[in-house]
Structure formats: structure tokens, C-alpha cells
NUKE-85322 format. One record per residue (C-alpha): x, y, z; residue number from 1. Coordinates in pm, 1 decimal, padded with zeros to 6 digits. Layout:
# residues N
+----------+----------+----------+-----+
|        X |        Y |        Z |   i |
+----------+----------+----------+-----+
|        X |        Y |        Z | NUM |
...
+----------+----------+----------+-----+
***
This chain:
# residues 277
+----------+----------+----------+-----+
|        X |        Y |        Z |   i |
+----------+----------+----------+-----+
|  00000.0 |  00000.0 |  00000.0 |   1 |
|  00154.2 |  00337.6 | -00074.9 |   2 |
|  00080.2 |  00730.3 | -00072.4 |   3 |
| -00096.1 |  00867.0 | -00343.8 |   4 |
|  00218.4 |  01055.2 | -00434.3 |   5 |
|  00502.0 |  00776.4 | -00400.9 |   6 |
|  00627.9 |  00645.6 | -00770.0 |   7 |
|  00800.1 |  00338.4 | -00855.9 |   8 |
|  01190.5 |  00369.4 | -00908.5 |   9 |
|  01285.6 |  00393.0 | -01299.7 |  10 |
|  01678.7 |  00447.4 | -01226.5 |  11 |
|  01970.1 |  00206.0 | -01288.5 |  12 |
|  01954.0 |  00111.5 | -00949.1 |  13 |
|  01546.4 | -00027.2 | -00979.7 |  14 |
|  01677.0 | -00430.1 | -00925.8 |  15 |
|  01814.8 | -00342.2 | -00613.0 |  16 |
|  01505.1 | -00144.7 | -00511.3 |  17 |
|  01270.4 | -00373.3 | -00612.5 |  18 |
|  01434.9 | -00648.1 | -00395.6 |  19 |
|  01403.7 | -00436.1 | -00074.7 |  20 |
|  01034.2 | -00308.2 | -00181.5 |  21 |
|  00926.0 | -00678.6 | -00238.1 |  22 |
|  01075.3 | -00779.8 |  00073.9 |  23 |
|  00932.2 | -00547.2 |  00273.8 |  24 |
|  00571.5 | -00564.5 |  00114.5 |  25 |
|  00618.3 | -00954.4 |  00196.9 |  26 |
|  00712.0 | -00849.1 |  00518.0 |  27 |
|  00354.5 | -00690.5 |  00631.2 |  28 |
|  00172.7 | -00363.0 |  00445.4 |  29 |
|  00287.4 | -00093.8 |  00713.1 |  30 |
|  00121.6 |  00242.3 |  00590.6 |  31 |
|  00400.6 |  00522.5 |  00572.9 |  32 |
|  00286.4 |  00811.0 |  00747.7 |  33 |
|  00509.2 |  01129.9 |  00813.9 |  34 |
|  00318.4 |  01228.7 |  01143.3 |  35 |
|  00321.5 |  00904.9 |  01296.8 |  36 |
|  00552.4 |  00835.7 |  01587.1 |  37 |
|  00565.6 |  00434.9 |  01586.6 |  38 |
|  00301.3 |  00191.6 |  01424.1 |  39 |
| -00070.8 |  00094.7 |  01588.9 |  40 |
| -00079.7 | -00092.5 |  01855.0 |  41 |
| -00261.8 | -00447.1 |  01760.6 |  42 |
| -00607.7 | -00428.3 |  01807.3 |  43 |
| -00723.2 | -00577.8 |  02138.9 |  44 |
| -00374.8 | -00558.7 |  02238.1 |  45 |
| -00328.3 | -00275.5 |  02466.5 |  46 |
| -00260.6 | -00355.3 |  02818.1 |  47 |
| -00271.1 | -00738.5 |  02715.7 |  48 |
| -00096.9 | -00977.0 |  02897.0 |  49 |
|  00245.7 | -01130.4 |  02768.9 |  50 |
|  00053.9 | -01460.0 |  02673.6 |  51 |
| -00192.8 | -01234.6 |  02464.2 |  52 |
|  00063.8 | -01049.2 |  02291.1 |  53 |
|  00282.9 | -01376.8 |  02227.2 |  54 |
| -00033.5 | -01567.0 |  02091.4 |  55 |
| -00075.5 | -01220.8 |  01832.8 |  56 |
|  00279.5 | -01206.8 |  01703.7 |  57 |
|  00297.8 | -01622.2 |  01702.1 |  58 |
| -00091.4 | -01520.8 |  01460.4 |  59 |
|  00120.3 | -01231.3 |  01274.9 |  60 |
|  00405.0 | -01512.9 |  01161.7 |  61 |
|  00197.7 | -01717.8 |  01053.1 |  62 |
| -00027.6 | -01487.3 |  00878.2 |  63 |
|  00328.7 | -01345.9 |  00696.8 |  64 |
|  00428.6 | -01689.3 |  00602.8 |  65 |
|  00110.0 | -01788.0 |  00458.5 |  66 |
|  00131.9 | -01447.2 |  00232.4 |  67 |
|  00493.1 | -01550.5 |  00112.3 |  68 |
|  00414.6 | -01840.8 |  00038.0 |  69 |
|  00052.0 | -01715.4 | -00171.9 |  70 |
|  00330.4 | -01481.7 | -00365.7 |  71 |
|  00606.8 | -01750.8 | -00416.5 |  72 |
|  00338.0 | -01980.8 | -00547.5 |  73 |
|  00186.5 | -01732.3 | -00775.1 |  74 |
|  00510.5 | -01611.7 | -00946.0 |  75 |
|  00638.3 | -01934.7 | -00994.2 |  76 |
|  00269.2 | -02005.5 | -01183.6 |  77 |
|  00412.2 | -01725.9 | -01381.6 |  78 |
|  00749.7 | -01815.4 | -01446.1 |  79 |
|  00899.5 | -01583.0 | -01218.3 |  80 |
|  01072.5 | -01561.4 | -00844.3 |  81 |
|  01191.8 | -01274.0 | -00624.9 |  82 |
|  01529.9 | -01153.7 | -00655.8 |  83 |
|  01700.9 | -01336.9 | -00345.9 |  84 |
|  01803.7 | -01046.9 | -00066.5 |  85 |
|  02162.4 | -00938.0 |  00001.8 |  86 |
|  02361.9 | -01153.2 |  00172.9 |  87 |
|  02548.2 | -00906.0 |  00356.4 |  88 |
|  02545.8 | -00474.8 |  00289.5 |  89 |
|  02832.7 | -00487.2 |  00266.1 |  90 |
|  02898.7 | -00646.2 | -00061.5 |  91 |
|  03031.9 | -00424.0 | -00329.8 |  92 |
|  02735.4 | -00315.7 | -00536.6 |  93 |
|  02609.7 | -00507.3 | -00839.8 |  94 |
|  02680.9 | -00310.2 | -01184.3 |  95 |
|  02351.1 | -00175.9 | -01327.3 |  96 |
|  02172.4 | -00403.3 | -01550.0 |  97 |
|  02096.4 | -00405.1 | -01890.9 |  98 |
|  01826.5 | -00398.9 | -02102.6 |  99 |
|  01710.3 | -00710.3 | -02058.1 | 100 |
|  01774.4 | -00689.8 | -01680.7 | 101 |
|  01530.2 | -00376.5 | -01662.5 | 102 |
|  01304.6 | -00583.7 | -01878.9 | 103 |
|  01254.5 | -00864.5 | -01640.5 | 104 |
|  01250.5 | -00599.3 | -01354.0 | 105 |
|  00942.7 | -00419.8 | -01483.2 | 106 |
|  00790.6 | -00791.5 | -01530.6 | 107 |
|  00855.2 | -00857.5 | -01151.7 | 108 |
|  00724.2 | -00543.0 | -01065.0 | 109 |
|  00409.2 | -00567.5 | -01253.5 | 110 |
|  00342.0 | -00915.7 | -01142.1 | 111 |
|  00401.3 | -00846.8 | -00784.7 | 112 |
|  00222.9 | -00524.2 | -00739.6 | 113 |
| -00007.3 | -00499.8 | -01068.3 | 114 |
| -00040.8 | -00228.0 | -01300.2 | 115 |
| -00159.6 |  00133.6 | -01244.5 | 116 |
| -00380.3 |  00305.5 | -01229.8 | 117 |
| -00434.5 |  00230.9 | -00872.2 | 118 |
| -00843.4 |  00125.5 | -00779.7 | 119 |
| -00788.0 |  00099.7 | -00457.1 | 120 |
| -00809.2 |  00427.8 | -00234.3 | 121 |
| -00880.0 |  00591.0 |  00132.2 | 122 |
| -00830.0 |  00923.0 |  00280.2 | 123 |
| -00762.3 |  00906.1 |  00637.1 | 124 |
| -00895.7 |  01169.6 |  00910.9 | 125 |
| -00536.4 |  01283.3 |  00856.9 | 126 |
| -00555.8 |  01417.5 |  00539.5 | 127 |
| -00314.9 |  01145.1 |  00400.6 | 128 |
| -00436.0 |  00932.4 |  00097.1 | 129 |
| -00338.0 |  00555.5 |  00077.0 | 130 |
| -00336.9 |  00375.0 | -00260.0 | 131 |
| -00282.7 |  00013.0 | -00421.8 | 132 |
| -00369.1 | -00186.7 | -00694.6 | 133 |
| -00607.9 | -00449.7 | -00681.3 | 134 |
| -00440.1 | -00716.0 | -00936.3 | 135 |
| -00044.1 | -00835.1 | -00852.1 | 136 |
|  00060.8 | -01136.1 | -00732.9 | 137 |
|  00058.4 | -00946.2 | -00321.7 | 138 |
| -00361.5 | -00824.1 | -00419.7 | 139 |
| -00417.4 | -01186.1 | -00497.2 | 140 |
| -00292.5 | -01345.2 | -00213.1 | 141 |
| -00429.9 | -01116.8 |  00034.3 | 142 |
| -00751.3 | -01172.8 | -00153.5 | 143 |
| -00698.8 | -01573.4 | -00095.9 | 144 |
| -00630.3 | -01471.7 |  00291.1 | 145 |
| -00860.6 | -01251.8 |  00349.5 | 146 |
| -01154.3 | -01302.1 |  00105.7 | 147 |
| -01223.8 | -00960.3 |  00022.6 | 148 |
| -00906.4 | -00757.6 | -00067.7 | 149 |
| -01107.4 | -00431.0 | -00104.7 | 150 |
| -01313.5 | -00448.0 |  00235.7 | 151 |
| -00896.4 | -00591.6 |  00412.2 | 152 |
| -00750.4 | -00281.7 |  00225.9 | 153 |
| -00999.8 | -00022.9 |  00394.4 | 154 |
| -00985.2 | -00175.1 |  00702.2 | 155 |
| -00620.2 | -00244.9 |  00727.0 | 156 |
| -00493.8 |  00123.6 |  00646.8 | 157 |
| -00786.9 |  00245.4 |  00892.7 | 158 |
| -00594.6 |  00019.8 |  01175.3 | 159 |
| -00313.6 |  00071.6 |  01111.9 | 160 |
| -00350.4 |  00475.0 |  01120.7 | 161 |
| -00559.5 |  00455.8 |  01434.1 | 162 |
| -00189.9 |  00607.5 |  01623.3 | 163 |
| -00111.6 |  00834.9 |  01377.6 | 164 |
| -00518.4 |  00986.9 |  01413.5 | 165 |
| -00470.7 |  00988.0 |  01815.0 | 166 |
| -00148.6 |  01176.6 |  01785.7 | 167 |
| -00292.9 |  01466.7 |  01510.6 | 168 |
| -00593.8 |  01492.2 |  01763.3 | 169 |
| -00355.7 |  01499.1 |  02091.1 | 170 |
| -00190.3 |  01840.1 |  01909.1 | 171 |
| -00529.9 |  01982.0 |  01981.4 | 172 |
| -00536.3 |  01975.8 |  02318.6 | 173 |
| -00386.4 |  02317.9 |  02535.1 | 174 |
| -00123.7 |  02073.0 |  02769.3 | 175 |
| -00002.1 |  01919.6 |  02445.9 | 176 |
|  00081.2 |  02243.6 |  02304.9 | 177 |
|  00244.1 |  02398.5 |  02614.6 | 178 |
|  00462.7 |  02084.5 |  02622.7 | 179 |
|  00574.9 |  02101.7 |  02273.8 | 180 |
|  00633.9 |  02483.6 |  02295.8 | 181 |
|  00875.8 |  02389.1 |  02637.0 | 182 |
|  01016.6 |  02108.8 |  02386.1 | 183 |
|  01082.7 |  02334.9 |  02142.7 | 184 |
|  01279.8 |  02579.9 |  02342.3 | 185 |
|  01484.7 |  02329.9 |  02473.1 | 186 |
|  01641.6 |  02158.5 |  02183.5 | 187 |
|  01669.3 |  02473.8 |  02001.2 | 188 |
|  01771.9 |  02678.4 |  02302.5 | 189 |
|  01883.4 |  03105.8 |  02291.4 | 190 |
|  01580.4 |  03192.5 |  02059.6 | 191 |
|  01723.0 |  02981.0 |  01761.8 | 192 |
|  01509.0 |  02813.7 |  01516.6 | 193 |
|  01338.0 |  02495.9 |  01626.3 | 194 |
|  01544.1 |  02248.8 |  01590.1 | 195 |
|  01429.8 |  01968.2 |  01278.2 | 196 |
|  01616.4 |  01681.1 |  01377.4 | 197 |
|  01805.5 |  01771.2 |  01694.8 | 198 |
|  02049.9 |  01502.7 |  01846.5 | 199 |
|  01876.7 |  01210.8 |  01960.6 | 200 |
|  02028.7 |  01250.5 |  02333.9 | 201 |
|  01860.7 |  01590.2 |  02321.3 | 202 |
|  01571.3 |  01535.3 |  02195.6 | 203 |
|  01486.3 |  01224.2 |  02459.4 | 204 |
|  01608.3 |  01485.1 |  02789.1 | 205 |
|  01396.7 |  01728.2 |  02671.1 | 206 |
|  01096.1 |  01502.0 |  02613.8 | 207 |
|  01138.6 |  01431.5 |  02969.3 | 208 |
|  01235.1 |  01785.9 |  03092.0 | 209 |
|  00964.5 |  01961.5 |  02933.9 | 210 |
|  00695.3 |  01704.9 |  03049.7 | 211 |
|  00598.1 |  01617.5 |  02644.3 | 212 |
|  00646.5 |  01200.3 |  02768.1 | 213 |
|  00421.8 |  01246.8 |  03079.6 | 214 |
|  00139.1 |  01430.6 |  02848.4 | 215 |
|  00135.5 |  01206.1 |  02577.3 | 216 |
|  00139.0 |  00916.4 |  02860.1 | 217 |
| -00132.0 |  01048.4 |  02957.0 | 218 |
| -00360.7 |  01173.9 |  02644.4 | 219 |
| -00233.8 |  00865.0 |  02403.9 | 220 |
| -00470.0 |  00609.7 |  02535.7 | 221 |
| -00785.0 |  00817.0 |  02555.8 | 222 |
| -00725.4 |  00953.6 |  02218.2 | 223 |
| -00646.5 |  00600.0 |  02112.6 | 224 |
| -00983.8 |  00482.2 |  02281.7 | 225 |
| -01184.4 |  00756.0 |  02076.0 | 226 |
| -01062.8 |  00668.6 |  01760.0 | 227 |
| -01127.3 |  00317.3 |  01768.3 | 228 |
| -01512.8 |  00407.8 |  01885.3 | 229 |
| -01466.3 |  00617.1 |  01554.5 | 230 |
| -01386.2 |  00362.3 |  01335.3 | 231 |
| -01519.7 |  00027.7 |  01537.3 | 232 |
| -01701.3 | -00073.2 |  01212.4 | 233 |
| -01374.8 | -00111.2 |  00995.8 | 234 |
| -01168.0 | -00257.3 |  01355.6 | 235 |
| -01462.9 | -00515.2 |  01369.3 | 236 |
| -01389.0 | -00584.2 |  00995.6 | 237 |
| -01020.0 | -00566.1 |  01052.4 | 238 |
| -01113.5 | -00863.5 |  01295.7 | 239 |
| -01322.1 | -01046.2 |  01158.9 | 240 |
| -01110.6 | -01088.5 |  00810.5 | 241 |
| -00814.7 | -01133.0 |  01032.5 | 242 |
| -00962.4 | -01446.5 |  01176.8 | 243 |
| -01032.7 | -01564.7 |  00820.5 | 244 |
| -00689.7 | -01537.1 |  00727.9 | 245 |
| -00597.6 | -01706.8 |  01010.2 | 246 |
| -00820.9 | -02030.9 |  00952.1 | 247 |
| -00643.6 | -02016.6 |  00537.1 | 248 |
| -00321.1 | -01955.8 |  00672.7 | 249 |
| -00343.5 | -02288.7 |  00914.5 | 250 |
| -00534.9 | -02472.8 |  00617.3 | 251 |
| -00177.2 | -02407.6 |  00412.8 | 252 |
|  00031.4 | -02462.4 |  00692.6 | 253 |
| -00083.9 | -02763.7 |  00716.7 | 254 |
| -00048.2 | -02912.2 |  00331.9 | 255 |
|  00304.3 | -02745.7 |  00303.9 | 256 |
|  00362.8 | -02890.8 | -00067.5 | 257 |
|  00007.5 | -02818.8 | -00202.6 | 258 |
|  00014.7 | -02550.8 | -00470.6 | 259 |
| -00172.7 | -02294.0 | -00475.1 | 260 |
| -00220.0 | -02213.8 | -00856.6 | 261 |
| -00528.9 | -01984.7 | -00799.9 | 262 |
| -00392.7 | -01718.4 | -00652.0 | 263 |
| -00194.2 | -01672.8 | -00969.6 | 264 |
| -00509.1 | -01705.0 | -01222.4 | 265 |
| -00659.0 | -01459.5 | -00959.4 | 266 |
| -00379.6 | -01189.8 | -00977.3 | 267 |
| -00347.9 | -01248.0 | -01402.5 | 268 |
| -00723.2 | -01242.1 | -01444.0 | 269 |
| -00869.1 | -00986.1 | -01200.1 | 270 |
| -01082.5 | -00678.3 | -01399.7 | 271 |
| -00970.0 | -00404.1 | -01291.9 | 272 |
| -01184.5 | -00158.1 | -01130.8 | 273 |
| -01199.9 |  00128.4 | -00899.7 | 274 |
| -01281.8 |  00119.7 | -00487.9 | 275 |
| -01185.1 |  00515.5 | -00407.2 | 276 |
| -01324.8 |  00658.1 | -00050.7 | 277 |
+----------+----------+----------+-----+
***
């Protein structure tokens, strides 16, 4: 899933890219947003117990291995594999490819992520707008996870922003503001400029000294708790498709050598359409 303003790379450089964009896409669909501090919280999972929160990220493996495995299965339907990952950064860097190179690139590209234009869309409370394609090789198998890609995508991005909506609302409120005005001063003490990225050592003592931490401690979970009321139709939805993925995901765990050749007709055959919000 991506901003409505990100573009795919066209340089030299696009094999390497596309390596580190397919891992991380196989790696969950975290939504990038520029306001947000760290990622959503699980749903259900705040204040859980250890057991809780072992039994979610023991669900979130599986769930991740089940979708690589959907994608490995569908490119090799189509005569294709990922690029396999670095072994180590610090290798000297492969010379650019070729023609043909860039040729099988796009190929891998447009099988794992579809082709534009993008039908799937949502504008968050946030202002930010999150786009994808429904057809790819990644659509399809989170369609054969989930069962409805378009109704996961909605309320995926919603849950996933739920944070980043608490902490634009928490800006609102009068203690918040004092708190980042006393921030501000510190790191970018004698009247300077406010500081954009001050030193990391800085910026945590003044988080403390100016009492920004014990503010956010406190306004975080109710503004967390409001949004969630907000959206507790698409969090019920996140849910429930969750546990459907869940039940497919432990179906193909268990028959680890059956192919799964749909997925790929799926992500080859799909009519494209458009979902915008």
C-alpha cells in the first residue's frame, strides 16, 4: 500500500530497489505516514498480557508466512521468483543491469504489485491518501487470505492509522501544546530556530524535561480509545477478516507442498476496477 504521491523507481539502481520493496511488502503492508511516531498498537492488544501479545505475534508469523508463500506460489505459476536479498550490505554493489535486466525488472514489478492506475483508495482523518492496486501477485494473495481484498484494504490502512489519528488529535489539546512549545525551546535553546532533527540525546532529555512524555502518557490512550469508537465498524472488519486469514493460513500450513495455482489465475485475471473513498 503506498501514498498517493510515491512512484516506482525507474533508475539504474530499480533491481536493487525492487528487492528491498518486495521484501518489505512480503514483510507486512505498514502504511508510511510522516506524522506518525511508531506503528498501531494491535487491536485488542493494549494492556494485554504477555501470553496475549505472544499468541498475536505467534498469529502475525503465521499470517506473513502464509502471504509468502501465496506470492512464491503465484510467481512461480508465472514463471517468475523474487530476486534473493543481500547476503550481507556490505557487498560491493552489483553493476547496473541491462536492457534485458530492466526488462525482467518491470515484469517482476508488474506481477508483484499490478499495473496502475491504482483502484484501490482511502483518505484518512489525517488528510493522508493511501493507494494500491487491486491485481499483482501481493492483491491476490491477500484476496486468498482474506476473502475480500477491497473491504482488508480499507480496514487495514484504517488500523493501522488509528496512532497516527490519536497523535494529530492529541496536538489539539492546550497541555499538548504547552509541552511542545517547552520542547521546542529546549532543543533549540537562545531563541534559535526549532530544531528539525536535533540530536537524539537531546531530543529524549527534553521530552522528559519539558513534560511532552508524561502528556502524551497520559492523552495517548484516551485519544487512542476515541478513535477506535470512531472507526469500530472497519476494527470489527479488521477482525473479523483477520480471523479468516488465520483459519487459510493454518489450512496451508498444514499441506506445506500443495500448490496454490489460484492465486496466480486470480492476480493475471482480475478486472480491474476502482474502490476510491
Amino acid at each position: 500500500m503506498r501514498l498517493a504521491s510515491r512512484r516506482a523507481p525507474r533508475s539504474a539502481h530499480r533491481h536493487g530497489l525492487l528487492t528491498a520493496a518486495a521484501a518489505l511488502v512480503l514483510a507486512g503492508c505498514a502504511t508510511v505516514h510522516p506524522h506518525s511516531a511508531a506503528p498501531a498498537a494491535p487491536v485488542g492488544t493494549a494492556g494485554a498480557p504477555a501470553s496475549a501479545l505472544a499468541t498475536r505475534q505467534a498469529q502475525d508469523r503465521l499470517l506473513k508466512a502464509a502471504e509468502q508463500r501465496l506470492v512464491a506460489d503465484c510467481l512461480d505459476a508465472l514463471g517468475l521468483t523474487l530476486p534473493p536479498a543481500p547476503v550481507s550490505q556490505a557487498r560491493a554493489p552489483a553493476p547496473a543491469p541491462g536492457p534485458a535486466a530492466g526488462d525482467a525488472d518491470t515484469r517482476l514489478q508488474t506481477a508483484l504489485f499490478g499495473r496502475d492506475p491504482r483502484e484501490l483508495s482511502l483518505t484518512l482523518a489525517t488528510g493522508h491518501t493511501v493507494t494500491a492496486n487491486s491485481d499483482g501477485c501481493v492483491a491476490a494473495a491477500r484476496g486468498a487470505l482474506y476473502g475480500d481484498q477491497h473491504r482488508w484494504f480499507r480496514a487495514q490502512v484504517t488500523v493501522d492509522n488509528l496512532r497516527a489519528e490519536a497523535q494529530a488529535r492529541m496536538k489539539d489539546d492546550p497541555a499538548h501544546r504547552a509541552a511542545l512549545d517547552r520542547w521546542t525551546r529546549c532543543a533549540a535553546p537562545s531563541g534559535g530556530p526549532r530544531a528539525g532533527r536535533p540530536d537524539p540525546a537531546v531530543a529524549e532529555r527534553c521530552t522528559r524535561e519539558s513534560g511532552l512524555a508524561d502528556v502524551r502518557a497520559r492523552l495517548e490512550p484516551v485519544e487512542l480509545a476515541t478513535v477506535r469508537t470512531l472507526h469500530r465498524d472497519q476494527v470489527a472488519t479488521y477482525e473479523q477478516l483477520r480471523a479468516r486469514a488465520l483459519r487459510r493460513a493454518a489450512e496451508l500450513s498444514a499441506h506445506p507442498t500443495e500448490k496454490t495455482e489460484k492465486t496466480a489465475t486470480t492476480a493475471t485475471t482480475e478486472k480491474k476496477g476502482t474502490d476510491a473513498s
